[in-house]
C-alpha positions as CSV (number, residue, x, y, z in Angstrom):
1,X,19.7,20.8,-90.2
2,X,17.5,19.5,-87.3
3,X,19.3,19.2,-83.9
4,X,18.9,15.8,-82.2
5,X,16.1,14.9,-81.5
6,X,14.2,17.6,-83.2
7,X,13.4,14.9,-86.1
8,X,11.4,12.9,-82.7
9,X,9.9,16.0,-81.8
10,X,8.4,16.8,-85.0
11,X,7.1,13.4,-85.8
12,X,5.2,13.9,-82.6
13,X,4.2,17.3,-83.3
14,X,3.4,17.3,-86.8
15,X,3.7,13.7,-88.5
16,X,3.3,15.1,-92.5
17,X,5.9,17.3,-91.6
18,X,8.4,15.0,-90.1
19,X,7.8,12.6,-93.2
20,X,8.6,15.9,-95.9
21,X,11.6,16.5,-93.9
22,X,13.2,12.6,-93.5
23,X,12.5,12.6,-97.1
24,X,14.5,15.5,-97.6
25,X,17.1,14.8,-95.3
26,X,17.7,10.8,-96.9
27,X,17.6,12.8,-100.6
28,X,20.4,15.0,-99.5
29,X,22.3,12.4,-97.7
30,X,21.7,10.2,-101.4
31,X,22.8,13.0,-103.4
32,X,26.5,13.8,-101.7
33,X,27.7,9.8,-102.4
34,X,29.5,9.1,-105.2
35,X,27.1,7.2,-107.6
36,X,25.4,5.0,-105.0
37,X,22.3,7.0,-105.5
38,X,20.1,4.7,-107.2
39,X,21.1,1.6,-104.7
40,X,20.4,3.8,-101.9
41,X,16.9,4.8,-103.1
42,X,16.5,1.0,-103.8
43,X,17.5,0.3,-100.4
44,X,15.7,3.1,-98.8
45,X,12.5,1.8,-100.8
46,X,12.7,-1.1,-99.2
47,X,13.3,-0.5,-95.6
48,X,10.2,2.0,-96.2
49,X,8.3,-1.0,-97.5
50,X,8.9,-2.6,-94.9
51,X,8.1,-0.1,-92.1
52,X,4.8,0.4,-93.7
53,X,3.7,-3.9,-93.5
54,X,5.2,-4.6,-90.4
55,X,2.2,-3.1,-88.3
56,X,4.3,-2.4,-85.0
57,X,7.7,-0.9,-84.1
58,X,9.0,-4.3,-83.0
59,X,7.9,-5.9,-86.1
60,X,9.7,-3.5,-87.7
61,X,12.3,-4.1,-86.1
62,X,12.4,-7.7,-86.4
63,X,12.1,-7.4,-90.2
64,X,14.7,-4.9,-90.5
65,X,16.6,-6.8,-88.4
66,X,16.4,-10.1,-90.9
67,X,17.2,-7.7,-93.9
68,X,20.6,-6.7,-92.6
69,X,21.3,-10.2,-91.9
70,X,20.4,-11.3,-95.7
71,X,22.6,-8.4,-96.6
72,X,25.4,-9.4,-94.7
73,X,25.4,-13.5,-95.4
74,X,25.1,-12.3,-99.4
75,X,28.2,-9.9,-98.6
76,X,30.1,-13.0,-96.7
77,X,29.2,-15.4,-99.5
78,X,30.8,-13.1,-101.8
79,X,33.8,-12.6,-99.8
80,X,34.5,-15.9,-99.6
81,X,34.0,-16.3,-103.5
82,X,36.4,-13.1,-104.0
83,X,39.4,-15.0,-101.7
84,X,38.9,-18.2,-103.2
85,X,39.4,-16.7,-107.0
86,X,42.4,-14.5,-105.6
87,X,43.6,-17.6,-104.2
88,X,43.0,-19.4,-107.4
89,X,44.6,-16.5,-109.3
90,X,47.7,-16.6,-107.4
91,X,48.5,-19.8,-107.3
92,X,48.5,-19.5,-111.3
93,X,51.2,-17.3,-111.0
């Protein structure tokens, strides 16, 4: 395992090595959850994707930034869609 800051200091260093190694690192992290590996590599796709078009750091950033916040209004709009059929449930009861 890298300390921190080791994984900044090798991308400087050596670029081809820092991208064998955060692949590494993401595959190990995928493989030790409990059957979210395919989402993950979905999600991790994706984020990669989007790294690669967005040109600059900040644009990266700003993209990223947008895909969290589709994520999160999906997960609110499901929420809400979860309470109201618990509510619904209940009130059969």
């Amino acid at each position: 395992m890298l300390s921190e800051g080791a994984l900044e200091q090798l991308a400087v260093r050596d670029p081809a090595a820092f991208v064998h190694e955060r692949r590494r690192l993401l595959s190990d992290f995928m493989r030790r959850t409990d059957g979210s590996t395919e989402l993950l590599a979905d999600m991790q796709q994706t984020i990669d994707q989007t790294i690669a078009l967005s040109g600059t750091p900040m644009r990266s950033l700003n993209h990223l930034a947008g895909l969290i916040d589709e994520r999160l209004l999906i997960i609110a709009r499901l929420s809400r869609e979860l309470a109201a059929e618990i509510n619904n449930q209940e009130k059969k009861e």
